[in-house]
C-alpha positions in Angstrom: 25.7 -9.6 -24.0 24.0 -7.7 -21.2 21.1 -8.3 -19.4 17.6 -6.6 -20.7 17.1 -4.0 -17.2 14.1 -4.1 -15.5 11.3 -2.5 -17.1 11.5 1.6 -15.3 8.2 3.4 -15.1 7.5 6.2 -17.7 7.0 8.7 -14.4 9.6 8.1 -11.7 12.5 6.2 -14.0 12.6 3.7 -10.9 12.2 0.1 -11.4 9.1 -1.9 -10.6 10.2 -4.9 -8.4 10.7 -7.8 -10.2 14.2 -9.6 -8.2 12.4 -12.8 -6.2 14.5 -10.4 -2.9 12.4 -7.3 -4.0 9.3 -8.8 -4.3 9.8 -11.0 -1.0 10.7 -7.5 0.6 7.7 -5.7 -0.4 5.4 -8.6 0.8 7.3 -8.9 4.8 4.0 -6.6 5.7 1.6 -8.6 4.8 3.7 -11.5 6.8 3.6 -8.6 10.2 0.0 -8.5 9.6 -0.8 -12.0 9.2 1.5 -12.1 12.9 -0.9 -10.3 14.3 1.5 -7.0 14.5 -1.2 -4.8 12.0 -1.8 -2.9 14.6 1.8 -2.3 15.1 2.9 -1.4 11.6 -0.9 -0.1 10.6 -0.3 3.2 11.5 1.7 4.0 8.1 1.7 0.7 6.1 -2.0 -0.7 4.9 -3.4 -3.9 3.6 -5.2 -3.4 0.2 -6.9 -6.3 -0.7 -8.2 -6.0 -4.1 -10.3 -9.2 -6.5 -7.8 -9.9 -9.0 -8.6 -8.8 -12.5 -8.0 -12.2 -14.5 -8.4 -14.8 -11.4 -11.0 -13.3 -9.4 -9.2 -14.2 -6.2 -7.9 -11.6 -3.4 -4.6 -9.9 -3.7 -3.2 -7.9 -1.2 -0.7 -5.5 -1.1 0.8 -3.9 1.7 1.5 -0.2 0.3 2.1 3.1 2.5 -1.1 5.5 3.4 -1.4 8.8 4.5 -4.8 10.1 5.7 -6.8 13.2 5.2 -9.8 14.8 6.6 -10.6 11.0 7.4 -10.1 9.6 4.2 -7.3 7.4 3.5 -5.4 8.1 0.4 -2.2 6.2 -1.1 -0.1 7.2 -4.2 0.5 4.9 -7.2 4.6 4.4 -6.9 4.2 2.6 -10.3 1.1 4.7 -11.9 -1.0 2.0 -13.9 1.8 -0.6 -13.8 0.9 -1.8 -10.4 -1.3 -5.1 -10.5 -3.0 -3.5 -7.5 -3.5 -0.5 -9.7 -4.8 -2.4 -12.3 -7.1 -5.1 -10.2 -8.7 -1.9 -8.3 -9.5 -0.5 -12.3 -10.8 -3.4 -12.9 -12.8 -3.6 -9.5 -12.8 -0.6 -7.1 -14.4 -2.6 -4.5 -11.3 -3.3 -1.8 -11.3 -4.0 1.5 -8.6 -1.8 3.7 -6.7 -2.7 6.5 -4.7 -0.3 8.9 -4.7 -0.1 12.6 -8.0 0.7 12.7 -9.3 -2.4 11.8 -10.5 -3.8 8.3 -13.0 -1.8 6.4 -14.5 -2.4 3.0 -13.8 0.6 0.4 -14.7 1.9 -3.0 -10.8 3.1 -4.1 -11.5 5.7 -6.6 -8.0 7.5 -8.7 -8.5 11.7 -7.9 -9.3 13.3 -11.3 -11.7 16.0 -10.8 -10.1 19.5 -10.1 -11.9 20.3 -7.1 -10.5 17.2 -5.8 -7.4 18.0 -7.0 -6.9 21.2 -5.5 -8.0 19.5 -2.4 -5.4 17.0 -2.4 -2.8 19.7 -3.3 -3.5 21.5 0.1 -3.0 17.7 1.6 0.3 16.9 -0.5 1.7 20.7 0.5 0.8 20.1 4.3 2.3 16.9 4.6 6.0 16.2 4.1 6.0 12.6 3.2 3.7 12.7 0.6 5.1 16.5 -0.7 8.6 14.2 -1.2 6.7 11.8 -2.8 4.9 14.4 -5.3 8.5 16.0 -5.6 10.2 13.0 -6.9 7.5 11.7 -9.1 7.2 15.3 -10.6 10.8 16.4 -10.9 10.4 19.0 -7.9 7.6 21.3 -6.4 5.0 22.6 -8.3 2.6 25.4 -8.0 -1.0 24.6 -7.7 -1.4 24.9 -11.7 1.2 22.8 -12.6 -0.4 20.2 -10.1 -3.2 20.3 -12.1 -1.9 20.4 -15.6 0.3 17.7 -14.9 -2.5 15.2 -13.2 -2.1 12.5 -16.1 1.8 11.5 -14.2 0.4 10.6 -11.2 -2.0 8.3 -9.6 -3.9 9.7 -6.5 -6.0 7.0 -4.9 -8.7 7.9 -1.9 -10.6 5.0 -0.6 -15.2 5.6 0.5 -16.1 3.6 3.0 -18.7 1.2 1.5 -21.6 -1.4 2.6 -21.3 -3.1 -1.4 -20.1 -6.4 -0.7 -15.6 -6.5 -0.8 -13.1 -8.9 -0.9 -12.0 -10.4 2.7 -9.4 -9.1 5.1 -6.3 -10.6 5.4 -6.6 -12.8 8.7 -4.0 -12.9 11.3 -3.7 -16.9 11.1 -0.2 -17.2 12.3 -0.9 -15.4 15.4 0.5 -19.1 16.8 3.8 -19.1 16.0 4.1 -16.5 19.0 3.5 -19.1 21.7 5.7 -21.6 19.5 8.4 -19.1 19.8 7.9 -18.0 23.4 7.8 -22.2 24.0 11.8 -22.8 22.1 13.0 -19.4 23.9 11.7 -20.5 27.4 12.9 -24.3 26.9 16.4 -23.0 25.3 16.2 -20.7 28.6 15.5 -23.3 31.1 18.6 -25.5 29.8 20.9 -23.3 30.0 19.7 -22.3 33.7 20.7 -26.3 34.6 24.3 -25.7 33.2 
């Protein structure tokens, strides 16, 4: 008897992450952040907090972002099978974090055809996301198609917002730095009286 295979999403035909490694993998971000390296790794990866859907608690996600006429904008790997996806439907309040800093956010999924044919100008002028587009959509497509075919992908921009959000992720093991400089220097220090 084989094993059921992970469930594969209707768009891309790749896996959502379910393996404990996978899952582990996709949260090592969030551990960088919580470091203190955001500012590091924020220039491409963000923190997404959202309020969860059934708990009401934060959940972050640490998912890639690209950034347009100052609005940041990230695309839904998994379209609506994402729990992030899915809390942010729930509750579009989030609160963002990138190198910047933190920043509370209304995320809102691109729907409207003028914003559509904005974002197709964005996705054409930048090669990540123009890969990204290109593997979720079986290869380029004219602006028309784009639009026609808007129900396969999920295209999220993030307003800047003063309505209350959940809270940022806070470096709190920022510590373990001078814990780890400590065992180095010691382990350096006995081997200089050899």
């Amino acid at each position: 008897m084989t094993a059921p295979s992970p469930a594969r999403d209707a768009i891309t035909g790749v896996p959502y992450p379910s393996s404990p490694f996978m899952k582990y993998l996709f949260k090592l971000p969030i551990l960088l952040y919580r470091l203190g390296l955001g500012p590091v790794i924020g220039g491409k990866i963000m923190i997404l907090t959202t309020t969860g859907r059934k708990s009401g608690l934060p959940r972050r996600t640490a998912i890639e972002y690209n950034v347009h006429e100052g609005r940041k904008y990230i695309m839904a790997g998994w379209g609506g099978q994402s729990d992030w996806y899915k809390n942010l439907a729930a509750d579009p309040r989030v609160t963002i974090q990138t190198a910047d800093g933190s920043e509370p956010a209304i995320a809102r999924r691109l729907t409207q055809d003028e914003e559509l044919i904005d974002a197709y100008r964005f996705v054409e002028d930048n090669p990540a996301m123009r890969v990204w587009m290109n593997v979720l959509l079986g290869g380029a497509l004219t602006r028309e198609q784009f639009l026609a075919r808007r129900d396969q992908f999920y295209l999220v921009r993030f307003d800047p917002t003063d309505e209350p959000a959940p809270p940022p992720l806070e470096a709190d093991l920022t510590w373990t730095w001078l814990v780890i400089g400590g065992v180095l220097l010691a382990f350096l220090l006995s081997r200089k009286r050899r």
